[in-house]
N, CA, C and O atoms as a Tinker XYZ file with bonds, in Angstrom:
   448  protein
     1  N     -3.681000  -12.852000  -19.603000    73     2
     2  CA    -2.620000  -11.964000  -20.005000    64     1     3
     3  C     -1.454000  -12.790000  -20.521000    63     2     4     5
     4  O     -1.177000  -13.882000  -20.026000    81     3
     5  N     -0.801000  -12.268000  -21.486000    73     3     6
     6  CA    -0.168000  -13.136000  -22.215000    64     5     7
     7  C      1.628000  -12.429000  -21.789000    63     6     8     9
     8  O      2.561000  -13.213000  -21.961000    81     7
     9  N      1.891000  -11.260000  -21.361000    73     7    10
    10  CA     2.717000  -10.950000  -20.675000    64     9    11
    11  C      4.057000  -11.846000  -19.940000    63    10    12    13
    12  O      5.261000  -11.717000  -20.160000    81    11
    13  N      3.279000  -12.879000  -18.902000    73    11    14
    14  CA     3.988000  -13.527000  -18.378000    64    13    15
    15  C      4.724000  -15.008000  -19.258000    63    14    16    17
    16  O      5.771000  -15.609000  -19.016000    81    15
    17  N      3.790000  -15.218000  -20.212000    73    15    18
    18  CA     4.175000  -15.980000  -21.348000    64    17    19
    19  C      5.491000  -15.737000  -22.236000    63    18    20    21
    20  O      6.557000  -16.346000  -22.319000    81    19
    21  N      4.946000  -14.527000  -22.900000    73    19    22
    22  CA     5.856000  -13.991000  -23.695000    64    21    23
    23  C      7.361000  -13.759000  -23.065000    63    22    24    25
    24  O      8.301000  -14.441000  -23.474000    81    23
    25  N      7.579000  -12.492000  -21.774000    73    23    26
    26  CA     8.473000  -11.881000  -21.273000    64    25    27
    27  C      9.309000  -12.693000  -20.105000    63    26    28    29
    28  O     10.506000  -12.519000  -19.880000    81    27
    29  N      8.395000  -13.669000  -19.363000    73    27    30
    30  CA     8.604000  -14.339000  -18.429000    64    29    31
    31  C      8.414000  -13.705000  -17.193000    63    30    32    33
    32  O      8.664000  -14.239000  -16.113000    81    31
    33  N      7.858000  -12.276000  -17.380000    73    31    34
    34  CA     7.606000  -11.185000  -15.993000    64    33    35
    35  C      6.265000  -10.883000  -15.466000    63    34    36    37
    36  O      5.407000  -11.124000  -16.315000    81    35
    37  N      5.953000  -10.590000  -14.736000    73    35    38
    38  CA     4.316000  -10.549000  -13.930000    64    37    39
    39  C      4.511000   -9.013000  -13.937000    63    38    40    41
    40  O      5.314000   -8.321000  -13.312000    81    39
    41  N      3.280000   -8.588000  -15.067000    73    39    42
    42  CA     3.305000   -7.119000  -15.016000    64    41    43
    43  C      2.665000   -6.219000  -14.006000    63    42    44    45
    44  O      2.885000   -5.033000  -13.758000    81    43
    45  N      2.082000   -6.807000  -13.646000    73    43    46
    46  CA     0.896000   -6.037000  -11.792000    64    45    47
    47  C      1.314000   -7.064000  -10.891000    63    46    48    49
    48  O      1.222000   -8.260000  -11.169000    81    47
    49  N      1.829000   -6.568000   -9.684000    73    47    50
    50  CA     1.746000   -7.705000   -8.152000    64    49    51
    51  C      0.440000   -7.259000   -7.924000    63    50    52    53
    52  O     -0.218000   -8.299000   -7.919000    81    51
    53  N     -0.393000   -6.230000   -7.714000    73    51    54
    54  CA    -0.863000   -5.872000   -7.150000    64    53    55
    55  C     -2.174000   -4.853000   -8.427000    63    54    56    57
    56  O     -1.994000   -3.715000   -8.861000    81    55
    57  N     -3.461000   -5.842000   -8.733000    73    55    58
    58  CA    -4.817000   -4.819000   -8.841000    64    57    59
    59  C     -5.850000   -4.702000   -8.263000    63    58    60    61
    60  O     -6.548000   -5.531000   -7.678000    81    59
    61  N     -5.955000   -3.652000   -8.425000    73    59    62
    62  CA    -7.082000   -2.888000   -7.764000    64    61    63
    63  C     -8.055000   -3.487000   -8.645000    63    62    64    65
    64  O     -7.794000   -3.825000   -9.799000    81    63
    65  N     -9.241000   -3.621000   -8.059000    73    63    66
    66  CA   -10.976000   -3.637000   -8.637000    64    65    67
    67  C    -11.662000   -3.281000   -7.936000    63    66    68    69
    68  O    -11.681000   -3.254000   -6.706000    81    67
    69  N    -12.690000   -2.777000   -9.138000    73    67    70
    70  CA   -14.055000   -2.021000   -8.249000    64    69    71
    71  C    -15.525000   -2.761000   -8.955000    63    70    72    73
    72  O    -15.616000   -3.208000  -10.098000    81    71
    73  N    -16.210000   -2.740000   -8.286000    73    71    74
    74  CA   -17.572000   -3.394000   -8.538000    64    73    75
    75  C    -18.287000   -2.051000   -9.730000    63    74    76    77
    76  O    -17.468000   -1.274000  -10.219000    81    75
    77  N    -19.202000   -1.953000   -9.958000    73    75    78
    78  CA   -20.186000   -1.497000  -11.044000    64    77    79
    79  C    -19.676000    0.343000  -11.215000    63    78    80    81
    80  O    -19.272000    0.608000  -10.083000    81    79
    81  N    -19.587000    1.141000  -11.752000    73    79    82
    82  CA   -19.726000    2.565000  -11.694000    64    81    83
    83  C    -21.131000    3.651000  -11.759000    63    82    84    85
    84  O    -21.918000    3.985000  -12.644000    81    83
    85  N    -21.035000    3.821000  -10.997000    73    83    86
    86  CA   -22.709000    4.441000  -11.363000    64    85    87
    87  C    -22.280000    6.115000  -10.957000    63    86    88    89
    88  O    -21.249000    6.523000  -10.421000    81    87
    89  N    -23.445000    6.857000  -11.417000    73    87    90
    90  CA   -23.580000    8.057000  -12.159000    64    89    91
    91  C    -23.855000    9.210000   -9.982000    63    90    92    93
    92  O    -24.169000    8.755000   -8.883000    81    91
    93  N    -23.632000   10.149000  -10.279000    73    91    94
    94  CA   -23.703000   11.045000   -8.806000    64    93    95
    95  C    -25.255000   10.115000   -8.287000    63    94    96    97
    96  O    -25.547000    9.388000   -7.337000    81    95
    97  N    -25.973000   10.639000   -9.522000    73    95    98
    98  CA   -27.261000    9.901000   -8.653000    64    97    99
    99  C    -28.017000    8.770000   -8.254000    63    98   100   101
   100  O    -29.152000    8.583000   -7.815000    81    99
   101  N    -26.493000    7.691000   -8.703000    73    99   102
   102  CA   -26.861000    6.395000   -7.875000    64   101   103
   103  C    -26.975000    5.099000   -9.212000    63   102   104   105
   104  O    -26.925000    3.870000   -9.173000    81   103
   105  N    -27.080000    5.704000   -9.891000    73   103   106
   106  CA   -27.602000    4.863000  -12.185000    64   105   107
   107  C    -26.617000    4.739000  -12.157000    63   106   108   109
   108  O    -25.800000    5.554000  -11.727000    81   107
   109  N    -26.327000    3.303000  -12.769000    73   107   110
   110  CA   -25.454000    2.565000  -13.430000    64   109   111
   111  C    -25.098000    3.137000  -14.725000    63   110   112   113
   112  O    -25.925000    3.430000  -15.588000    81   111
   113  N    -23.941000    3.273000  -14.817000    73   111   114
   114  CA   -23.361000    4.255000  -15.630000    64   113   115
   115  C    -23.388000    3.308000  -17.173000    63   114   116   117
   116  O    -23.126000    2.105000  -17.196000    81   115
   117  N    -23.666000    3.919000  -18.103000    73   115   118
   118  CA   -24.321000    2.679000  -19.002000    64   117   119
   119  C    -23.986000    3.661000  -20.387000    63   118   120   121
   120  O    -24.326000    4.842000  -20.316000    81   119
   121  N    -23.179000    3.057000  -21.906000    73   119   122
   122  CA   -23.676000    4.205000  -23.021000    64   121   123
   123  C    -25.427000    4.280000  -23.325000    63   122   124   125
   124  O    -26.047000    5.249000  -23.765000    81   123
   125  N    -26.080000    2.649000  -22.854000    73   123   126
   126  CA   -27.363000    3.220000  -23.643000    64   125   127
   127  C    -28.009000    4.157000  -22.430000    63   126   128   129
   128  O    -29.108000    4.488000  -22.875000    81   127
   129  N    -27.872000    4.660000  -21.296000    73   127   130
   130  CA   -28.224000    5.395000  -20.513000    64   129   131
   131  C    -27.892000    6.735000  -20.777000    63   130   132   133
   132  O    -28.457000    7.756000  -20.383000    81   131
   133  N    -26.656000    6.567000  -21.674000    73   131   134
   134  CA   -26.450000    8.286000  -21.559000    64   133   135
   135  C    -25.504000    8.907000  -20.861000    63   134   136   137
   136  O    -24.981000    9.985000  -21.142000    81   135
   137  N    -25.299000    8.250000  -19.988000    73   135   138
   138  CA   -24.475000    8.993000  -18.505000    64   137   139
   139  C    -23.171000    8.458000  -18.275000    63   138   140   141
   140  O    -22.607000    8.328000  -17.188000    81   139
   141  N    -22.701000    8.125000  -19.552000    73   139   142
   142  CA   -21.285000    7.742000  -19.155000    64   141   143
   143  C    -20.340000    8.945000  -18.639000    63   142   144   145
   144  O    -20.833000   10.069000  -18.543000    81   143
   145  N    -18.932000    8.713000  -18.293000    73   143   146
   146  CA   -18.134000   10.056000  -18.624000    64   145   147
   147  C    -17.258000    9.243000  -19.156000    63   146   148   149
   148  O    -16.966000    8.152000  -18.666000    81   147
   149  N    -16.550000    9.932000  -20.681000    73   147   150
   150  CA   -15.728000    9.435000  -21.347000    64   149   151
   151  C    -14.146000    9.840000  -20.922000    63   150   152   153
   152  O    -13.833000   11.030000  -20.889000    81   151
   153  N    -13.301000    8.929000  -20.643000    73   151   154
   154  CA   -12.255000    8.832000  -19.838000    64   153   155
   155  C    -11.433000    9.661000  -20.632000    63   154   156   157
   156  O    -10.804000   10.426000  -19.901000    81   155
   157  N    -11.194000    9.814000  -21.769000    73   155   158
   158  CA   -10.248000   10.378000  -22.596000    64   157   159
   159  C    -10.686000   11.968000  -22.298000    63   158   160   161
   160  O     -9.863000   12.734000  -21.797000    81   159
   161  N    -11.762000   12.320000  -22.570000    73   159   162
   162  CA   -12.221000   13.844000  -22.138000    64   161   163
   163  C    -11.781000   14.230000  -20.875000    63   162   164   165
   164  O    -11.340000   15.354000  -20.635000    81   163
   165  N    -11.950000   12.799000  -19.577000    73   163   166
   166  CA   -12.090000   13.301000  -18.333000    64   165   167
   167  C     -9.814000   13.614000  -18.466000    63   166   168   169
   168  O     -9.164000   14.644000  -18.287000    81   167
   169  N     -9.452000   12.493000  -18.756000    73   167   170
   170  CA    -8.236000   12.679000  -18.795000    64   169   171
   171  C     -7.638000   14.024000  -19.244000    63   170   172   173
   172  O     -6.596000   14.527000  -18.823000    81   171
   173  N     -8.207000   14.359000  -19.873000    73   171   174
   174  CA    -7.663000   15.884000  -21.246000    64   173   175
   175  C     -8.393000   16.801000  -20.051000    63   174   176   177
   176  O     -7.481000   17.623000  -19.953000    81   175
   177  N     -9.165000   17.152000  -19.288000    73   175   178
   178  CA    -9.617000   17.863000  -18.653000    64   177   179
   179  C     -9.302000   18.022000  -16.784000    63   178   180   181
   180  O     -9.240000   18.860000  -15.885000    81   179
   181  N     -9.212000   16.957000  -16.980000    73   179   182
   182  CA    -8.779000   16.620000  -15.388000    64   181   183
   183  C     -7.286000   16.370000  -14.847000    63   182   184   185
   184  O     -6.896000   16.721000  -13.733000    81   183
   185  N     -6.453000   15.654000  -15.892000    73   183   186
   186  CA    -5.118000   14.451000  -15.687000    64   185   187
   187  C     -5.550000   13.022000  -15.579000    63   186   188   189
   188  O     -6.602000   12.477000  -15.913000    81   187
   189  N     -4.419000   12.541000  -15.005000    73   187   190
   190  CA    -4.574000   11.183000  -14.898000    64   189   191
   191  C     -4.461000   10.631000  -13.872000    63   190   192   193
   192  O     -5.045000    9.613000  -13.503000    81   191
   193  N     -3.350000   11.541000  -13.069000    73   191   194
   194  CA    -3.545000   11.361000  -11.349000    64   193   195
   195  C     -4.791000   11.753000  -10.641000    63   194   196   197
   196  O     -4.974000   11.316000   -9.505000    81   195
   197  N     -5.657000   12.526000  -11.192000    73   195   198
   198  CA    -6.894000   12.832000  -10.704000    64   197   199
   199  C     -8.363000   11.540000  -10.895000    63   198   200   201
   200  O     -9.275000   11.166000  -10.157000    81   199
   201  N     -7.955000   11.243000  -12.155000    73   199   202
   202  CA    -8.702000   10.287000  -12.328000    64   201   203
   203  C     -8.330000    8.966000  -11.394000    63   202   204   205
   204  O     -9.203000    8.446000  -10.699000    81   203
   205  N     -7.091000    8.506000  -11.423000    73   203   206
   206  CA    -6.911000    7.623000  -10.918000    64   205   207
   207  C     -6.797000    7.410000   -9.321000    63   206   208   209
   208  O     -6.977000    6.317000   -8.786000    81   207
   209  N     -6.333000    9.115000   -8.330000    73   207   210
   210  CA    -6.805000    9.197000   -7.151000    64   209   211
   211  C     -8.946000    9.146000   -6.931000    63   210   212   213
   212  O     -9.563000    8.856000   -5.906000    81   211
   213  N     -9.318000    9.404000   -7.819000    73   211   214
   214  CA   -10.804000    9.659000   -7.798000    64   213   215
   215  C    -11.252000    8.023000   -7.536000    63   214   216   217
   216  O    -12.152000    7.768000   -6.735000    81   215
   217  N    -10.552000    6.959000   -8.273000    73   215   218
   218  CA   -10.919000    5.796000   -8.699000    64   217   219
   219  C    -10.456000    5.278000   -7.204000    63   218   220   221
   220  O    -11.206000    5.043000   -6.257000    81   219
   221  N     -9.254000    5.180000   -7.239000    73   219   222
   222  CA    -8.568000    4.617000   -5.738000    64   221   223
   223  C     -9.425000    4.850000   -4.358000    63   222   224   225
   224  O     -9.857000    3.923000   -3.674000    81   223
   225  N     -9.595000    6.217000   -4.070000    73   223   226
   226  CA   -10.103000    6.698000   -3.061000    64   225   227
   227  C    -12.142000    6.771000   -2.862000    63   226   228   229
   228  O    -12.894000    7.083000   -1.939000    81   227
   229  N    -12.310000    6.350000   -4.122000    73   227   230
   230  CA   -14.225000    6.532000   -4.442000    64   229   231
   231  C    -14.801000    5.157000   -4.002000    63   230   232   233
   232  O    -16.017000    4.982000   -4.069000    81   231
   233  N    -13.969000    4.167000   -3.550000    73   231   234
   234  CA   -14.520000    2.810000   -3.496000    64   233   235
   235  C    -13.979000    1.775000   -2.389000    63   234   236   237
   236  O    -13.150000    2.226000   -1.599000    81   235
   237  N    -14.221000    0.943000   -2.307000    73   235   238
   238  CA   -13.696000    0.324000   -1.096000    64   237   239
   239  C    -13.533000   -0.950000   -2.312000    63   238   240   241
   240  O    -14.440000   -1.029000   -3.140000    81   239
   241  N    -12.057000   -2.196000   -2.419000    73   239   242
   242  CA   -12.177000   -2.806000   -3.385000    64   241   243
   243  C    -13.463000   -3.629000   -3.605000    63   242   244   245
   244  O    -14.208000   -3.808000   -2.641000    81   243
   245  N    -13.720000   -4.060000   -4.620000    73   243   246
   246  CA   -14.932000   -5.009000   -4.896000    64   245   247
   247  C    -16.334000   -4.256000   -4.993000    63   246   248   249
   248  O    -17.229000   -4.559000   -5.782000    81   247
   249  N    -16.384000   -2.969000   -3.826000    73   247   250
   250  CA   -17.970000   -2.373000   -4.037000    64   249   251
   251  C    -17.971000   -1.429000   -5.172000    63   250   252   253
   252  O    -17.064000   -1.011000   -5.891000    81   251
   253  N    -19.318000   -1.198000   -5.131000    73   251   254
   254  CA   -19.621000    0.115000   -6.461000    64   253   255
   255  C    -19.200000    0.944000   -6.335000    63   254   256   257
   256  O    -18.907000    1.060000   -5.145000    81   255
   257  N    -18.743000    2.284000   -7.244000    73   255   258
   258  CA   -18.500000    3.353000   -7.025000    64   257   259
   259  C    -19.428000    4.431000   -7.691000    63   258   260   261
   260  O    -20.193000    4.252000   -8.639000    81   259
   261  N    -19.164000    5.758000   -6.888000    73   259   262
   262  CA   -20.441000    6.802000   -7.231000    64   261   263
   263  C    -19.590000    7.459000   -8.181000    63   262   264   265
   264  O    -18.496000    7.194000   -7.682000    81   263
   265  N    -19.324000    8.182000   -9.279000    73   263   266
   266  CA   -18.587000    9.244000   -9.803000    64   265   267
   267  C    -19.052000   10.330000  -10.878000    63   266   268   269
   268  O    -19.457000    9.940000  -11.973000    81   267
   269  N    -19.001000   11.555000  -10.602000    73   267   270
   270  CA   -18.942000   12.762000  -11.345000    64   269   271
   271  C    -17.565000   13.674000  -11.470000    63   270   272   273
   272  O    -16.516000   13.825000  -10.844000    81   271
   273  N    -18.058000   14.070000  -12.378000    73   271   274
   274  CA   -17.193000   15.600000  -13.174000    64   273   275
   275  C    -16.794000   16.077000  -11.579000    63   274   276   277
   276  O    -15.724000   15.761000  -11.059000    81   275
   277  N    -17.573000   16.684000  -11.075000    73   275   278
   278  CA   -17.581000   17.239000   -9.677000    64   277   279
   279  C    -16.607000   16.972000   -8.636000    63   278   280   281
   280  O    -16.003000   17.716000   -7.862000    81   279
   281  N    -16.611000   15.492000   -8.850000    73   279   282
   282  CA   -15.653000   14.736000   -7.554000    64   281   283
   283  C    -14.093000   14.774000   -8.333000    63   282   284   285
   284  O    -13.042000   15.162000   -7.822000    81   283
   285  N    -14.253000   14.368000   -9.405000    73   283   286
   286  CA   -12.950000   14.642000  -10.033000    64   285   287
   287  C    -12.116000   15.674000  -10.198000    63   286   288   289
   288  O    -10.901000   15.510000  -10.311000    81   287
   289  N    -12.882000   17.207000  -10.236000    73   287   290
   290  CA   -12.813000   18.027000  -10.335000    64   289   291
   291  C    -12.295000   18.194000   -8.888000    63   290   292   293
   292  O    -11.066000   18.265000   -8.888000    81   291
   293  N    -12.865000   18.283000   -7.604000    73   291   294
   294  CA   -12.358000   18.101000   -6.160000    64   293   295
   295  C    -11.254000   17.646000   -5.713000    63   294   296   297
   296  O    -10.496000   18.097000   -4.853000    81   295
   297  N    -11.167000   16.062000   -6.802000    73   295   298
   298  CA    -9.734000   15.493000   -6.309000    64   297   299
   299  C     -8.549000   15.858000   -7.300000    63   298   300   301
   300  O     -7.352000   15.599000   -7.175000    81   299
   301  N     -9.187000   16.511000   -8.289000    73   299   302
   302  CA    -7.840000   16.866000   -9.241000    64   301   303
   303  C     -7.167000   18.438000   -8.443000    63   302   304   305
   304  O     -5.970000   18.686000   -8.585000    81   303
   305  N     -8.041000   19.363000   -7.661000    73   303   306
   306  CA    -7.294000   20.374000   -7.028000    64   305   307
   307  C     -6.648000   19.398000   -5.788000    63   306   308   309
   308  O     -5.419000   19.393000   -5.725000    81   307
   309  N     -7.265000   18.713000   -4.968000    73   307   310
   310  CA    -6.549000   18.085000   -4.024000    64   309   311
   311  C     -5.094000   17.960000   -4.395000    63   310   312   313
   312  O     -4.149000   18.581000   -3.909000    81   311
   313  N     -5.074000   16.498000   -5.911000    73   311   314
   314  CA    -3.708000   16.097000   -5.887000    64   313   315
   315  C     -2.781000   17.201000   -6.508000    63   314   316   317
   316  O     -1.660000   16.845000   -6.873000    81   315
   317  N     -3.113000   18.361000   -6.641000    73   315   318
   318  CA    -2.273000   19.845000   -7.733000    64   317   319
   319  C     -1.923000   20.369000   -6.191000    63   318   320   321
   320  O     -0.837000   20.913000   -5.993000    81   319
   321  N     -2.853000   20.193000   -5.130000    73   319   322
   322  CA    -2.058000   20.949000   -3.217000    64   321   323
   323  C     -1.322000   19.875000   -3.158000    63   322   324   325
   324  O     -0.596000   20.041000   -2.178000    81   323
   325  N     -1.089000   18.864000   -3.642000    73   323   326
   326  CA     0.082000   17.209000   -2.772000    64   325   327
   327  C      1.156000   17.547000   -3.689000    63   326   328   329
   328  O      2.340000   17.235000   -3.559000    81   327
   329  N      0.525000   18.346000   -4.811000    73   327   330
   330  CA     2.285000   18.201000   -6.099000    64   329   331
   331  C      3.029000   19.483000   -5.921000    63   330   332   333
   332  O      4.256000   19.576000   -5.948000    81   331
   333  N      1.867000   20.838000   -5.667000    73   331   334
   334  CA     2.928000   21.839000   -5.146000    64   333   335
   335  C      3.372000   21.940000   -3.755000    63   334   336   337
   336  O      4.104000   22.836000   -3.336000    81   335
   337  N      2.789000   20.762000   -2.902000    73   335   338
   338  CA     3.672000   21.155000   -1.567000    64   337   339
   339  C      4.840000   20.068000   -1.731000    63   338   340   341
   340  O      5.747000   20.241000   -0.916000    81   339
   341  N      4.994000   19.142000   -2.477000    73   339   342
   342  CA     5.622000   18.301000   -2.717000    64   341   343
   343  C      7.331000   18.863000   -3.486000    63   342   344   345
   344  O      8.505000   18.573000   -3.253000    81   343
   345  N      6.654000   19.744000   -4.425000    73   343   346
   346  CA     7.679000   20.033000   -5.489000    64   345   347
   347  C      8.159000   21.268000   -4.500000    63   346   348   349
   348  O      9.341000   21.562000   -4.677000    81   347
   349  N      7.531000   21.984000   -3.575000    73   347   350
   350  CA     7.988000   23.489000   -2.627000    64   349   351
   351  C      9.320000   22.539000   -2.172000    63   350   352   353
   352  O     10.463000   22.805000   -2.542000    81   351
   353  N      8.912000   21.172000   -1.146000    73   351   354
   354  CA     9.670000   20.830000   -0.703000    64   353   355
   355  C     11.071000   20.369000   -1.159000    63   354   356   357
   356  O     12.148000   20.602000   -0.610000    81   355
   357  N     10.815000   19.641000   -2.319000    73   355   358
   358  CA    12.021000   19.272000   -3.051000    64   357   359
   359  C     12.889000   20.673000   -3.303000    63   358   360   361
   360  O     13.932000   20.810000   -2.664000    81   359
   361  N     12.476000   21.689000   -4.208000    73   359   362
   362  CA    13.129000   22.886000   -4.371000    64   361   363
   363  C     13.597000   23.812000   -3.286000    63   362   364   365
   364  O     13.994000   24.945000   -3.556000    81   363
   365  N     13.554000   23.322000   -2.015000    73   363   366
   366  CA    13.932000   23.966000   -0.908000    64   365   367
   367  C     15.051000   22.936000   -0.243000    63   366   368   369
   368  O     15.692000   23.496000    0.647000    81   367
   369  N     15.408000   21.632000   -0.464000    73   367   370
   370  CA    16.216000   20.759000    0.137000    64   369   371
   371  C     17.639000   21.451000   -0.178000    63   370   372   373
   372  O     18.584000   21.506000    0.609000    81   371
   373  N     17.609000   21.838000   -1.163000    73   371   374
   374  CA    19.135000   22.382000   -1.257000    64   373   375
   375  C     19.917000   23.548000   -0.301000    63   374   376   377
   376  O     21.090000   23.901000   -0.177000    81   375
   377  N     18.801000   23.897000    0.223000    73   375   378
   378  CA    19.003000   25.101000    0.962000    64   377   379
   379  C     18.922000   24.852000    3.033000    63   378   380   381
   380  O     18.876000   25.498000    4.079000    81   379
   381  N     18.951000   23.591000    2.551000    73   379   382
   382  CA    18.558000   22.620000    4.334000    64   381   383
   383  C     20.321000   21.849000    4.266000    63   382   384   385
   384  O     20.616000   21.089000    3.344000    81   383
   385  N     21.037000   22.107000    5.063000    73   383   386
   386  CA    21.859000   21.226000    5.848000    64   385   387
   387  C     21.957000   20.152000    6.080000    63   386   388   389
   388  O     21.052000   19.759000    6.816000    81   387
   389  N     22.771000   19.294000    5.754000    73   387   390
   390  CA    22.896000   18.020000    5.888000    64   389   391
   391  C     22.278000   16.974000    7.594000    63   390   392   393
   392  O     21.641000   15.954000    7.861000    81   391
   393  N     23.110000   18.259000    8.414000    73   391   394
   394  CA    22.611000   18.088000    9.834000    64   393   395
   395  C     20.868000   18.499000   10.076000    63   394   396   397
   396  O     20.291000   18.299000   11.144000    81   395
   397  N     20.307000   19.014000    9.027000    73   395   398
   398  CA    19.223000   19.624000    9.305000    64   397   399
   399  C     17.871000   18.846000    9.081000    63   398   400   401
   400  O     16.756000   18.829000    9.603000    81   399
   401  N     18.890000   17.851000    7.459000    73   399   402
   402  CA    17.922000   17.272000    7.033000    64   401   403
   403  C     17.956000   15.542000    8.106000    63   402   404   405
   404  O     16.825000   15.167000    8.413000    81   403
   405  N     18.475000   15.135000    8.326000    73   403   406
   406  CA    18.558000   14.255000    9.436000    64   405   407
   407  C     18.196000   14.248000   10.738000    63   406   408   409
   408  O     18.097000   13.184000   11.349000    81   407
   409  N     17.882000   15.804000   11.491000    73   407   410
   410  CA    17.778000   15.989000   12.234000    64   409   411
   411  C     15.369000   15.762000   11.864000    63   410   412   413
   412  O     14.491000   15.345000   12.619000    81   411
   413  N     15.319000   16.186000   10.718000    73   411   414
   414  CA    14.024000   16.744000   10.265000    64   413   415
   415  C     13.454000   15.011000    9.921000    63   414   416   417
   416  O     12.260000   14.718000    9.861000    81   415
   417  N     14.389000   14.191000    9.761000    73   415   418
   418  CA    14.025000   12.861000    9.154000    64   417   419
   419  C     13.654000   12.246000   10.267000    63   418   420   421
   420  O     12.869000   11.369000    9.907000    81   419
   421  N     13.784000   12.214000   11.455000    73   419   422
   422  CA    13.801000   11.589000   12.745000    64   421   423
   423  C     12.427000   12.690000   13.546000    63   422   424   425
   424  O     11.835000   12.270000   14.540000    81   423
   425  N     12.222000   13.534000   13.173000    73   423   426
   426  CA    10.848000   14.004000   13.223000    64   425   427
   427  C      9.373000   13.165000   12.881000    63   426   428   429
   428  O      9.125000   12.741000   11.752000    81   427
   429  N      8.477000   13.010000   14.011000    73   427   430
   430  CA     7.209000   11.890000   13.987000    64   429   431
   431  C      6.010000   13.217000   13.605000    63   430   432   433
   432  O      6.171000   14.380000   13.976000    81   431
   433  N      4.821000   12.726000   12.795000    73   431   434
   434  CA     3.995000   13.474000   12.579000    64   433   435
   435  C      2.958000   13.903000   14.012000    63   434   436   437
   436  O      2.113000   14.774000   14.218000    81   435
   437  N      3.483000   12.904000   14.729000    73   435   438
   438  CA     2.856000   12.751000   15.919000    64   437   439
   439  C      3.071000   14.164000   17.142000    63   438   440   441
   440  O      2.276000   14.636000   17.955000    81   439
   441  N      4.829000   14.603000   16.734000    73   439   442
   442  CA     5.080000   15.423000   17.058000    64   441   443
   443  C      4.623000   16.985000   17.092000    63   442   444   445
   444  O      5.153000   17.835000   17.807000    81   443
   445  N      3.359000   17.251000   16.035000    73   443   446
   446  CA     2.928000   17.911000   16.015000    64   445   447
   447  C      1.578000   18.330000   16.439000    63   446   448
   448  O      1.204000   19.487000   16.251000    81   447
């Protein structure tokens, strides 16, 4: 990467890798196989947080990963429940107390 050359800045502290991609049923995901999924479609159909929670969460670093339409499809409703309980919350802070929200910050998940 020529990045740190040019700018003098390190553009990733931190990548992720994954070993080979293969298809739901185990095939190495290949164009002369057939069974690719083309990222730009999956993107236009899915997002990008979906793809990229699918990628994060489908692999352990370094091993293979399994992936379909299917799983993406699974984790793209997942991360759409993390963005509307996310965005409920933000649009409701205004309506929480200063004492309320401090009192709620010092709250453990444990507590429940």
């Amino acid at each position: 990467m020529f990045s740190p050359w040019f700018t003098g800045e390190v553009p990733f502290y931190i990548v992720y890798l994954h070993g080979l991609v293969h298809d739901k049923h185990g095939r190495k995901m290949s164009k002369t196989f057939g069974n690719f999924i083309d990222s730009i479609d999956v993107i236009s159909s899915y997002g990008t947080d979906a793809l990229r929670y699918t990628l994060l969460t489908g692999s352990t670093p370094g091993q293979d990963i399994q992936i379909s339409k299917e799983r993406i499809e699974s984790n793209r409703n997942f991360v759409n429940k993390l963005w509307n309980a996310s965005m409920f919350i933000i649009d409701n802070l205004d309506k929480i107390s200063d004492e309320e929200r401090q009192e709620l910050a010092t709250v453990a998940i444990s507590d429940f």
